[in-house]
VEXBADREN-784392 format. One record per residue: residue number from 1; chain; x, y, z of N, C-alpha, C in turn. Coordinates in Angstrom, 3 decimals, always signed. Example, Ala and Ser with C-alpha at 12.3 -4.5 7.8 and 13.67 -1.06 7.14 Angstrom:
! VEXBADREN-784392
<nuza><seq>1</seq><mol>A</mol><n_x>+13.190</n_x><n_y>-5.690</n_y><n_z>+7.800</n_z><ca_x>+12.300</ca_x><ca_y>-4.500</ca_y><ca_z>+7.800</ca_z><c_x>+13.200</c_x><c_y>-3.300</c_y><c_z>+7.800</c_z></nuza>
<nuza><seq>2</seq><mol>A</mol><n_x>+12.850</n_x><n_y>-2.250</n_y><n_z>+7.080</n_z><ca_x>+13.670</ca_x><ca_y>-1.060</ca_y><ca_z>+7.140</ca_z><c_x>+12.900</c_x><c_y>+0.030</c_y><c_z>+7.870</c_z></nuza>
//
This chain:
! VEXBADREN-784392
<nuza><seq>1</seq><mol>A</mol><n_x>+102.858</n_x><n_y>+26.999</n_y><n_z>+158.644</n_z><ca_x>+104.021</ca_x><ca_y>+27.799</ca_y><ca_z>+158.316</ca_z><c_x>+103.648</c_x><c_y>+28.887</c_y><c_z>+157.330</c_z></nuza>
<nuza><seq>2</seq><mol>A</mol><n_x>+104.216</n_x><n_y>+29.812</n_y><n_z>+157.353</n_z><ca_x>+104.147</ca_x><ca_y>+31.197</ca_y><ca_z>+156.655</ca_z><c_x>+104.846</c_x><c_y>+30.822</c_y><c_z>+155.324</c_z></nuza>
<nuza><seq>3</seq><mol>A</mol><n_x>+104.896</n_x><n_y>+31.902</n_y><n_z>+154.958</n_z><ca_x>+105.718</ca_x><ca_y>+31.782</ca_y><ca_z>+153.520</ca_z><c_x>+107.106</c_x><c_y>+32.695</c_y><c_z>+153.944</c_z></nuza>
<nuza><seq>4</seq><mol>A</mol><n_x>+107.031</n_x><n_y>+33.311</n_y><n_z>+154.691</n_z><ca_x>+108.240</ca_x><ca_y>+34.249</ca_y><ca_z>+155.361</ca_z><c_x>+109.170</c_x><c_y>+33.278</c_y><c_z>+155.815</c_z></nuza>
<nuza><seq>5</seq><mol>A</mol><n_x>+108.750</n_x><n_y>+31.996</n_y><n_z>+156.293</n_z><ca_x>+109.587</ca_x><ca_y>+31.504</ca_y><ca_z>+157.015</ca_z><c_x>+110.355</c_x><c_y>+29.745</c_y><c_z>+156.354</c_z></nuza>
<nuza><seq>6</seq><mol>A</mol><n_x>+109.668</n_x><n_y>+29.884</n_y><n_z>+155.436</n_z><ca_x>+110.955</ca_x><ca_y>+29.379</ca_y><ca_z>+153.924</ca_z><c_x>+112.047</c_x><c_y>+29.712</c_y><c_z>+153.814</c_z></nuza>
<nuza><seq>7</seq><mol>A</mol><n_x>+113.190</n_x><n_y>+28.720</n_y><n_z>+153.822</n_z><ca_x>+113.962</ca_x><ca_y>+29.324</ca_y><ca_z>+153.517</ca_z><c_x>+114.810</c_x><c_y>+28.626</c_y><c_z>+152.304</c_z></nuza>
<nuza><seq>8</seq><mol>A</mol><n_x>+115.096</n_x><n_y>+28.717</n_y><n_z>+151.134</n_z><ca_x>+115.850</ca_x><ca_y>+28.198</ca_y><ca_z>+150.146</ca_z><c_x>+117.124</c_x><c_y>+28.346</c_y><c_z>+150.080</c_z></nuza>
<nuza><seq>9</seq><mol>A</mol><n_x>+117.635</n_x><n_y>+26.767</n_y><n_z>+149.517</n_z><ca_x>+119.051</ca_x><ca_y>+26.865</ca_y><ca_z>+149.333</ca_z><c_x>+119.165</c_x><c_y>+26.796</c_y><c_z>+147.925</c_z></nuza>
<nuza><seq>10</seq><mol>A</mol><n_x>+120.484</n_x><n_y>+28.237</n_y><n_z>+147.753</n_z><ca_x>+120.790</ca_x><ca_y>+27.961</ca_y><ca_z>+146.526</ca_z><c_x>+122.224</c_x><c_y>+27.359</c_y><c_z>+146.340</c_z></nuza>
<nuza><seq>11</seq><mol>A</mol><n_x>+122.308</n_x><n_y>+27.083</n_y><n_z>+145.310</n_z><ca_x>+123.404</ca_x><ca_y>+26.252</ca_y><ca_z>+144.945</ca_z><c_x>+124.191</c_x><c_y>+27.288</c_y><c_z>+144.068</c_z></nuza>
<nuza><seq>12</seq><mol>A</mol><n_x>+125.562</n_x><n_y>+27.772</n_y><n_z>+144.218</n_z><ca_x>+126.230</ca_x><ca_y>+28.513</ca_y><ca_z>+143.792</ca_z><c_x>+127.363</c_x><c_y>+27.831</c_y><c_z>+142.985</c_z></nuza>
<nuza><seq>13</seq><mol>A</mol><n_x>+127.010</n_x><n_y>+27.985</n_y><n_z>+141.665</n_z><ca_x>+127.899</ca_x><ca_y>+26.648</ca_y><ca_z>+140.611</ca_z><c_x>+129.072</c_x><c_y>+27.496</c_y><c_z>+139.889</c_z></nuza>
<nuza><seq>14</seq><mol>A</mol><n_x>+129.079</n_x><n_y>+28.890</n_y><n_z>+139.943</n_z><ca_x>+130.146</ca_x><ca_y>+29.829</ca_y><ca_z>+139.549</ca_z><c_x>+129.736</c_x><c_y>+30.908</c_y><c_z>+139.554</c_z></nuza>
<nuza><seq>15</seq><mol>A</mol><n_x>+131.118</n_x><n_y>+32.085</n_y><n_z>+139.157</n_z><ca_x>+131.124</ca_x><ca_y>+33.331</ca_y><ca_z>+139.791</ca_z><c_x>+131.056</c_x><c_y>+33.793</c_y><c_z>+138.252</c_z></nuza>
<nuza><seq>16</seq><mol>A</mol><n_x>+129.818</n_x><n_y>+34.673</n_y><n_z>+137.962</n_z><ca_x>+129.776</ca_x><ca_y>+35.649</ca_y><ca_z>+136.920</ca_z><c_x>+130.921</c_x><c_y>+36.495</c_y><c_z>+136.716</c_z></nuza>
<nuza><seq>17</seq><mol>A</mol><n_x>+131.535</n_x><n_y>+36.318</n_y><n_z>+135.324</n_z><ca_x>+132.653</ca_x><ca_y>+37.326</ca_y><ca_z>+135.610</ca_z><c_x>+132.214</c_x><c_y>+38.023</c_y><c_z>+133.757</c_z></nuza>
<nuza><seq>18</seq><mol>A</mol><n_x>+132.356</n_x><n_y>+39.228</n_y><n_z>+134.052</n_z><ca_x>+132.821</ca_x><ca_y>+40.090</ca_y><ca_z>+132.873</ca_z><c_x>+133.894</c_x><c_y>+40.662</c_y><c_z>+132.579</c_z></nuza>
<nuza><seq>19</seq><mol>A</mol><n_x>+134.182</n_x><n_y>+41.116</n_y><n_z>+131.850</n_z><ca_x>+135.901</ca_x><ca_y>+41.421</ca_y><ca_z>+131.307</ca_z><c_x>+135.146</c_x><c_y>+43.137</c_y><c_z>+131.460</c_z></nuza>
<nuza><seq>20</seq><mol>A</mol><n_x>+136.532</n_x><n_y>+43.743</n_y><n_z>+131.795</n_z><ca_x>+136.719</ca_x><ca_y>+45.111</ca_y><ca_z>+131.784</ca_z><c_x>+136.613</c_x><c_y>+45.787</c_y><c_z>+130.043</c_z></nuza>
<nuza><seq>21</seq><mol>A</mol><n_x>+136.181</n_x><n_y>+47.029</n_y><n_z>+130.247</n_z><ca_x>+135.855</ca_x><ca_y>+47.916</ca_y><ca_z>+129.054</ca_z><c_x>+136.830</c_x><c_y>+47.911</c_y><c_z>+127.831</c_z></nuza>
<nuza><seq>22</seq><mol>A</mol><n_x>+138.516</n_x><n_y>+47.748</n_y><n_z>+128.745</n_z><ca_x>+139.351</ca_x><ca_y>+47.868</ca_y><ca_z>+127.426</ca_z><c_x>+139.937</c_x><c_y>+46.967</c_y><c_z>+126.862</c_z></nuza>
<nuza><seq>23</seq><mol>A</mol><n_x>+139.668</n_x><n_y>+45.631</n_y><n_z>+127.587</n_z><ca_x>+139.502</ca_x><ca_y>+44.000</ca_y><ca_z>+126.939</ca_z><c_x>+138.663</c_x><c_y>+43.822</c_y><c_z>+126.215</c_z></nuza>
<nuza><seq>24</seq><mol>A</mol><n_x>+136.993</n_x><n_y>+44.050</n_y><n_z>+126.753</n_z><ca_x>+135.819</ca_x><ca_y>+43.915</ca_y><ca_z>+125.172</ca_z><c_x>+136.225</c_x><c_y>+45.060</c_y><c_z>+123.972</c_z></nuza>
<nuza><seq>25</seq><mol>A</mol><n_x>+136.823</n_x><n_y>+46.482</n_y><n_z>+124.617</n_z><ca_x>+136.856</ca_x><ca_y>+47.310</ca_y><ca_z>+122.962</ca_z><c_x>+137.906</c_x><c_y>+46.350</c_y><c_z>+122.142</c_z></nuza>
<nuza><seq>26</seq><mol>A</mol><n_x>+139.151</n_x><n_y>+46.359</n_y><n_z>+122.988</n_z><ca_x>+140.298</ca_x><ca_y>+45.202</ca_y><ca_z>+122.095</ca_z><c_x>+139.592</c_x><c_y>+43.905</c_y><c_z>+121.361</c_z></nuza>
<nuza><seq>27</seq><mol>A</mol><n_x>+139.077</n_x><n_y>+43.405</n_y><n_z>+122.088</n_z><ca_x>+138.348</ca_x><ca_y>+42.164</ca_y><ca_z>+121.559</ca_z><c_x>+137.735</c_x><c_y>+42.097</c_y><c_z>+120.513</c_z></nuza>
<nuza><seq>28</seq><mol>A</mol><n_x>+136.108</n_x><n_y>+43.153</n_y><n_z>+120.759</n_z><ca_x>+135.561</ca_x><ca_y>+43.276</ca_y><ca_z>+119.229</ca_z><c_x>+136.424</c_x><c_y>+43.650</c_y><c_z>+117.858</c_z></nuza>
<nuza><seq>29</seq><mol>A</mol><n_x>+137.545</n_x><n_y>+44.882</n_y><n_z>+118.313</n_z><ca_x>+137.971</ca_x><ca_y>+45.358</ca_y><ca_z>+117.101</ca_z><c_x>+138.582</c_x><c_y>+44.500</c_y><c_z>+116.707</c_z></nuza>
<nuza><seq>30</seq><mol>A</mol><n_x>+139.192</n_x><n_y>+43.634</n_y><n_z>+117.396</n_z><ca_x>+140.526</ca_x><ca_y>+42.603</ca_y><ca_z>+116.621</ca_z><c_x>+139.304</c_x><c_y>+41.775</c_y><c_z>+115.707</c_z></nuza>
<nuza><seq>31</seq><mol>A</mol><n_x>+138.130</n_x><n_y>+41.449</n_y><n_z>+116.221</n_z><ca_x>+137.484</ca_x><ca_y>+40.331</ca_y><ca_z>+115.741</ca_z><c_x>+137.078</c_x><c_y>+40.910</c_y><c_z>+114.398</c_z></nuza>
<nuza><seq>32</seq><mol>A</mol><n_x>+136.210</n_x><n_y>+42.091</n_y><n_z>+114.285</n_z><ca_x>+135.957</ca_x><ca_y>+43.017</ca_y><ca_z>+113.403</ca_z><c_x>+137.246</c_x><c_y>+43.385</c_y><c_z>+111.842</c_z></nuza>
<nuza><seq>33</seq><mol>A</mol><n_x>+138.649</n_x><n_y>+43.271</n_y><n_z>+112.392</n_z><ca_x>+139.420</ca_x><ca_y>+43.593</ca_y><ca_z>+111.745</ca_z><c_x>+139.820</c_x><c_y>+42.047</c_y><c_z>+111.415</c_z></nuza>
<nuza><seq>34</seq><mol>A</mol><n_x>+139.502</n_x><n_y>+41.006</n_y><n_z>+111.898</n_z><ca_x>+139.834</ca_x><ca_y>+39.740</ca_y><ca_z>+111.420</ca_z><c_x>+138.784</c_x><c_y>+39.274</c_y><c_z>+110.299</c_z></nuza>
<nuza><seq>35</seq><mol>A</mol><n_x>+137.405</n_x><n_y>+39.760</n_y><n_z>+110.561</n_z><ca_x>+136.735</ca_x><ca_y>+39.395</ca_y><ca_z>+109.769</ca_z><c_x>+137.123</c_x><c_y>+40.287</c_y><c_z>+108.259</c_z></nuza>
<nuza><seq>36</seq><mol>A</mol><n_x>+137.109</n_x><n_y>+41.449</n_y><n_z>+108.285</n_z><ca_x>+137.571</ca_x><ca_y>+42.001</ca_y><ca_z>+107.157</ca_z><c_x>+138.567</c_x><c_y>+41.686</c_y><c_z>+106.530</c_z></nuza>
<nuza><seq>37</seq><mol>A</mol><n_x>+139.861</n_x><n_y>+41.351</n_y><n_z>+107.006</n_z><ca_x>+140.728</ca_x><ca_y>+40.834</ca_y><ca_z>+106.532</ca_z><c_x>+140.137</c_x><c_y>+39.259</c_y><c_z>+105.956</c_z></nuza>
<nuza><seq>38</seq><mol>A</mol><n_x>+139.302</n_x><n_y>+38.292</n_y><n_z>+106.096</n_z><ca_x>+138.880</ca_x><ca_y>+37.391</ca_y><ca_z>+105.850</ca_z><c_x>+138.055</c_x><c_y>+37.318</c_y><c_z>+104.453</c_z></nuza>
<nuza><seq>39</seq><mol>A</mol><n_x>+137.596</n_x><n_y>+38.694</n_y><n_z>+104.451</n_z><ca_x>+136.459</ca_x><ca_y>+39.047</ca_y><ca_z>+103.523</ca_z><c_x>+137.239</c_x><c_y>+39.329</c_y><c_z>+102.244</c_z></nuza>
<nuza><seq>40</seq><mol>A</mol><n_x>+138.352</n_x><n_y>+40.309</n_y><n_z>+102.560</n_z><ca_x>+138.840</ca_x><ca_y>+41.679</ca_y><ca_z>+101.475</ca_z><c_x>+139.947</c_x><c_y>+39.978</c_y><c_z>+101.229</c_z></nuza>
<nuza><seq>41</seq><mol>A</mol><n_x>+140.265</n_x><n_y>+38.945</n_y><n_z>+101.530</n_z><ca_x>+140.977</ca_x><ca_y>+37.941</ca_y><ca_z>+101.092</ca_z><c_x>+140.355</c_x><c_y>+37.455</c_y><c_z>+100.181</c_z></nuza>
<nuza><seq>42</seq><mol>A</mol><n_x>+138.584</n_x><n_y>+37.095</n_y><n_z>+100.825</n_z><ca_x>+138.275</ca_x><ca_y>+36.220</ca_y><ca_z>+99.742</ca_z><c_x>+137.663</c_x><c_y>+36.909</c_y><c_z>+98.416</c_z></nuza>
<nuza><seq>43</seq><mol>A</mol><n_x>+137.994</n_x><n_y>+38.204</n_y><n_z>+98.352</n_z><ca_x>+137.699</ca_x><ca_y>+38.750</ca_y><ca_z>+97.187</ca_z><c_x>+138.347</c_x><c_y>+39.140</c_y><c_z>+96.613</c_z></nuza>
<nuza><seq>44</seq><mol>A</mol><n_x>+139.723</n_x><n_y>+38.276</n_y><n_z>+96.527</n_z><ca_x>+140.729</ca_x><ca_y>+38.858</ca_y><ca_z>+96.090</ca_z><c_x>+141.003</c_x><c_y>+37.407</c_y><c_z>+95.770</c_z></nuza>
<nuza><seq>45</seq><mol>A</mol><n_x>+140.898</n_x><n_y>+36.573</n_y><n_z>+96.130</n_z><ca_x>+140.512</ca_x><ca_y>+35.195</ca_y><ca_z>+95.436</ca_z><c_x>+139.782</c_x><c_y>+34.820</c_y><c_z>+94.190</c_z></nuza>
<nuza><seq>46</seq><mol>A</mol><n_x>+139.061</n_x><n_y>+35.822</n_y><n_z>+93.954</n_z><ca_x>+138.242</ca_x><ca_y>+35.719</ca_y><ca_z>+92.969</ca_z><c_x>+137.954</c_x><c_y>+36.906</c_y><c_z>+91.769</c_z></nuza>
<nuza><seq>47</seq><mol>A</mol><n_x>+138.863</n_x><n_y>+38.149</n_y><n_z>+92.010</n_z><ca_x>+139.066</ca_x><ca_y>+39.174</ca_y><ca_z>+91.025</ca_z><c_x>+139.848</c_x><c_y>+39.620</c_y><c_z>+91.055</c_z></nuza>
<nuza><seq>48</seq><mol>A</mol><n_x>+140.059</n_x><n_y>+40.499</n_y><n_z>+90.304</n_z><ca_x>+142.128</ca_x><ca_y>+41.258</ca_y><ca_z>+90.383</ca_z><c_x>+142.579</c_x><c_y>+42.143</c_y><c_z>+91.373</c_z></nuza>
<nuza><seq>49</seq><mol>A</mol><n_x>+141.651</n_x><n_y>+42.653</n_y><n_z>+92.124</n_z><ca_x>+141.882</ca_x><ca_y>+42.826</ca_y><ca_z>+93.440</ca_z><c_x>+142.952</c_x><c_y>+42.841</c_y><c_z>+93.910</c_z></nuza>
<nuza><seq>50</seq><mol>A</mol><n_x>+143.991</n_x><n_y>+43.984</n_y><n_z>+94.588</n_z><ca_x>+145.224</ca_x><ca_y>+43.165</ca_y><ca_z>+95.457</ca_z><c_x>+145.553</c_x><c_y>+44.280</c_y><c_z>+96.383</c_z></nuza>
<nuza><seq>51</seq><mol>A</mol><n_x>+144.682</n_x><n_y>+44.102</n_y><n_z>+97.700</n_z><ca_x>+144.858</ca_x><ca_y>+44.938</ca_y><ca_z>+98.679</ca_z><c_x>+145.858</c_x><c_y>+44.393</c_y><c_z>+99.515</c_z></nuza>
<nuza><seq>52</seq><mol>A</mol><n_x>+145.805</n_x><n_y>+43.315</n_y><n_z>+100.026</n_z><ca_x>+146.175</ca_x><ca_y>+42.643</ca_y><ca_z>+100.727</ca_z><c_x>+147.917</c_x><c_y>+42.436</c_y><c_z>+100.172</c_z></nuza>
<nuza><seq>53</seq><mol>A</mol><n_x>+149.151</n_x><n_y>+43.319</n_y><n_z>+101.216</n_z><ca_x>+150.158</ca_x><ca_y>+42.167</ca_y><ca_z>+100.554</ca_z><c_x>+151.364</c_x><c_y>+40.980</c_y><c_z>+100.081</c_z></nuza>
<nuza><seq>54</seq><mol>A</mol><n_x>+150.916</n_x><n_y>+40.991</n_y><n_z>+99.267</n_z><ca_x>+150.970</ca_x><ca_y>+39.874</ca_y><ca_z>+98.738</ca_z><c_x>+150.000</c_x><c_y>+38.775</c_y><c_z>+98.365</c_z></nuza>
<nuza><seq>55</seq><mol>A</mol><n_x>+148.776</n_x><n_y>+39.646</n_y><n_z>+98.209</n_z><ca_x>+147.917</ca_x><ca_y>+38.719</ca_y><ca_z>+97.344</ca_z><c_x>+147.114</c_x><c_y>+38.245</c_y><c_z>+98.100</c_z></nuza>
<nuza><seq>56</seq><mol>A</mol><n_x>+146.384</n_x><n_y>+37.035</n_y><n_z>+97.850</n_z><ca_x>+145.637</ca_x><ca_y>+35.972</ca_y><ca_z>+98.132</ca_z><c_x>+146.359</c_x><c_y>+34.889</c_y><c_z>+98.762</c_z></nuza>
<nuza><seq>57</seq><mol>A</mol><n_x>+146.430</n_x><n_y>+34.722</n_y><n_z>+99.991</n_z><ca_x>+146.947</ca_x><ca_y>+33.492</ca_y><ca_z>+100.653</ca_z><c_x>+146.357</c_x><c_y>+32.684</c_y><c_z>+101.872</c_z></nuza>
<nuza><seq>58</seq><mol>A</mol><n_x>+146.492</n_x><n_y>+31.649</n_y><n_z>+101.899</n_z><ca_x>+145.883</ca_x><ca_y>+30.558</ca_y><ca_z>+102.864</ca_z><c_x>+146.221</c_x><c_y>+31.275</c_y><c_z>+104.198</c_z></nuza>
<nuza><seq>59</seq><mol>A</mol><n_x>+147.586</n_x><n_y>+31.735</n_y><n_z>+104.311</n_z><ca_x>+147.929</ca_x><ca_y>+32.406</ca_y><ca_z>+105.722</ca_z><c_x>+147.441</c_x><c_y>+33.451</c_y><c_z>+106.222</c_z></nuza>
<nuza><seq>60</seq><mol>A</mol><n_x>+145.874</n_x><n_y>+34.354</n_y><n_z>+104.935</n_z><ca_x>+145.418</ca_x><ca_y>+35.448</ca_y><ca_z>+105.651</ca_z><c_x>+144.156</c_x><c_y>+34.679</c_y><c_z>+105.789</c_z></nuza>
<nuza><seq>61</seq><mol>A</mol><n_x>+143.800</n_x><n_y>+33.822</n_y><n_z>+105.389</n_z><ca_x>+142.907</ca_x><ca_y>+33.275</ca_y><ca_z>+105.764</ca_z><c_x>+142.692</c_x><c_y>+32.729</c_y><c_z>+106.967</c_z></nuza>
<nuza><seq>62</seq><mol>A</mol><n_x>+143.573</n_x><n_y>+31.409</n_y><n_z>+107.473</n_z><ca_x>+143.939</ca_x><ca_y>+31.235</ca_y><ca_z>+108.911</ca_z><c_x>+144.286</c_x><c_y>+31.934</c_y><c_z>+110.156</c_z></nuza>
<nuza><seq>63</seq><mol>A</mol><n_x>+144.928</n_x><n_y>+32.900</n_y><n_z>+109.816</n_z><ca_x>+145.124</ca_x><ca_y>+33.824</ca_y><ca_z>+110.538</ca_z><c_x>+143.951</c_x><c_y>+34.667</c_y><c_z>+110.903</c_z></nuza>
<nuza><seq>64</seq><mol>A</mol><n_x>+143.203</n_x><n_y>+35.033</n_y><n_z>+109.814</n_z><ca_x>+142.122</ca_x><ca_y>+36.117</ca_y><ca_z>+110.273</ca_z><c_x>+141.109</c_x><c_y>+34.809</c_y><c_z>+111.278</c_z></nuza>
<nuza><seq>65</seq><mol>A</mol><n_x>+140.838</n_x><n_y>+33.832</n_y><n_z>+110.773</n_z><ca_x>+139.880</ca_x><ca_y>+32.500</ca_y><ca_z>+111.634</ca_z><c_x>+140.852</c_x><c_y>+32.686</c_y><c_z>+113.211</c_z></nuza>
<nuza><seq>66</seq><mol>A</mol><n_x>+141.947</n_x><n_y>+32.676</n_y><n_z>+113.236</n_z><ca_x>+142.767</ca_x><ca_y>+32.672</ca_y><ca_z>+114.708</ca_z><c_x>+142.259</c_x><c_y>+34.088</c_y><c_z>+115.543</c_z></nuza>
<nuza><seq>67</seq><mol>A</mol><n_x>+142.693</n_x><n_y>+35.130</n_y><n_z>+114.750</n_z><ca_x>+142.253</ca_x><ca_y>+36.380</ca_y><ca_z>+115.074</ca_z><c_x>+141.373</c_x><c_y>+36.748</c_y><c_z>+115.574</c_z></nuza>
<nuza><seq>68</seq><mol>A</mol><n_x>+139.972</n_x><n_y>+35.912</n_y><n_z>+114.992</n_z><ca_x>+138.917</ca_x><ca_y>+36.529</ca_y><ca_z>+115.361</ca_z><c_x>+138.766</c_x><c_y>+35.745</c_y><c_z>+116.537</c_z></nuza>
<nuza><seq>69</seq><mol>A</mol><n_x>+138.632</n_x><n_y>+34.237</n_y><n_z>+116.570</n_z><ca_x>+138.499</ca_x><ca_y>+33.700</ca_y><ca_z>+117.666</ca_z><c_x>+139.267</c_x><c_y>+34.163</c_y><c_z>+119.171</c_z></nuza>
<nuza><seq>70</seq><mol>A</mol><n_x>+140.360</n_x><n_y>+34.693</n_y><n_z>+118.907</n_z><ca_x>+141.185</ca_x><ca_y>+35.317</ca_y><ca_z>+119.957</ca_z><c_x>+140.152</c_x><c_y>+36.622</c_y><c_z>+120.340</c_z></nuza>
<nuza><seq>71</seq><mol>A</mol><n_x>+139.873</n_x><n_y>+37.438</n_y><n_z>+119.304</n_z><ca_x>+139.018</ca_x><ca_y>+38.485</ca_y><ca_z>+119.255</ca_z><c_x>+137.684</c_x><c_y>+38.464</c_y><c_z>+120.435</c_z></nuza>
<nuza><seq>72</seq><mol>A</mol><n_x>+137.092</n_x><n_y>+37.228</n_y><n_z>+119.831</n_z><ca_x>+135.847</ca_x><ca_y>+37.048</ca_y><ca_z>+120.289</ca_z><c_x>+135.769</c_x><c_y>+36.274</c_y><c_z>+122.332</c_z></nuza>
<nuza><seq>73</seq><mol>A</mol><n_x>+137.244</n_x><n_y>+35.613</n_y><n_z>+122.598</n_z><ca_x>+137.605</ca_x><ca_y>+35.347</ca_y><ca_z>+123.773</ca_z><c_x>+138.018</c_x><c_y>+36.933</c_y><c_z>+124.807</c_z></nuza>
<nuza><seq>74</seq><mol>A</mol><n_x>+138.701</n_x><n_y>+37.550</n_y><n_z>+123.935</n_z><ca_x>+139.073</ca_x><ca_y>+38.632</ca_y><ca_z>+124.447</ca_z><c_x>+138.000</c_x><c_y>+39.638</c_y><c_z>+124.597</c_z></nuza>
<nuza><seq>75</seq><mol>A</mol><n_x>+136.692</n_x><n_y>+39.616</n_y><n_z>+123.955</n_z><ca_x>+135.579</ca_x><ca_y>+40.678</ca_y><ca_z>+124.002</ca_z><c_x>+134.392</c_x><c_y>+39.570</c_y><c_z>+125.334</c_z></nuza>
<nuza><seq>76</seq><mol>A</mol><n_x>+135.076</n_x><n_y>+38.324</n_y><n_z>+125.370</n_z><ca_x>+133.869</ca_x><ca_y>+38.278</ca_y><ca_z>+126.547</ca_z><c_x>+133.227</c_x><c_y>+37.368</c_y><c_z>+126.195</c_z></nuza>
<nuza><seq>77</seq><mol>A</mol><n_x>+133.213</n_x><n_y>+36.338</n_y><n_z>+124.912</n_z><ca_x>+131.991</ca_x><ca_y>+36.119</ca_y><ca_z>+124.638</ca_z><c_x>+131.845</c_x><c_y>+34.616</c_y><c_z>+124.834</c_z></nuza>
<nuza><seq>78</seq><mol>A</mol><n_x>+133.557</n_x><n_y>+33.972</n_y><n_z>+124.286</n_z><ca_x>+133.483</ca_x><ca_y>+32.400</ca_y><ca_z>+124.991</ca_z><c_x>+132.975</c_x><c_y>+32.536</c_y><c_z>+126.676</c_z></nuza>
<nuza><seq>79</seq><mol>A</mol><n_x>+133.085</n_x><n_y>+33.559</n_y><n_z>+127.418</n_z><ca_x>+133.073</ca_x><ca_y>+33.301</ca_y><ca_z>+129.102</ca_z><c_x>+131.825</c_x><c_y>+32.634</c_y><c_z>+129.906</c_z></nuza>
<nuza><seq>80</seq><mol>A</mol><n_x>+132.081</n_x><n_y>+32.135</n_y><n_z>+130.639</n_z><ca_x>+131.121</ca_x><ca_y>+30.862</ca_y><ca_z>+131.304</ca_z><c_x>+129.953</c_x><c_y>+31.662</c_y><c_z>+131.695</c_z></nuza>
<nuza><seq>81</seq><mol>A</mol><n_x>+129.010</n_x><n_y>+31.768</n_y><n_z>+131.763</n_z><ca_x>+127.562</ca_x><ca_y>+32.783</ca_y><ca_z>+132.122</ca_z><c_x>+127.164</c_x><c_y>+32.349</c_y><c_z>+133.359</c_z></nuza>
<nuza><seq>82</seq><mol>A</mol><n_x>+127.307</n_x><n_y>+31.020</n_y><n_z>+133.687</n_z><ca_x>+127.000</ca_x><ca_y>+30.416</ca_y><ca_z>+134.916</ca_z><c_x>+127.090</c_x><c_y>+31.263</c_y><c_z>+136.253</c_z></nuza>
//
């Protein structure tokens, strides 16, 4: 037998999918703007700082952790590679 006349099976376990251009720009920026908000919190936790307002609170904290993770689903990046 030749080598031409091999023939392999592949096994097709899922469909590559990427997200469109204006789902990853949405995505990164939300994630980008979650992290900052995460940052400019926790430094405002710790000096007189007061951008944020109303201060320093647990709810910009959680929120920016929600944010980004939404962020980072919406830019593509949880998606199955398979």
């Amino acid at each position: 037998m030749s080598g031409n006349n091999v023939k392999y099976n592949k096994l097709k376990v899922g469909k590559l999918h990427t997200r469109s251009v204006p789902n990853r720009i949405f995505g990164w920026s939300l994630f980008w703007l979650a992290a900052v908000v995460v940052v400019v919190n926790w430094i405002e936790e710790f000096s007189n700082l007061e951008v944020l307002p109303g201060g320093h609170s647990v709810l910009y904290l959680a929120g920016g952790m929600v944010a980004a993770a939404i962020g980072l689903w919406r830019a593509g990046v949880m998606d199955s590679k398979s």
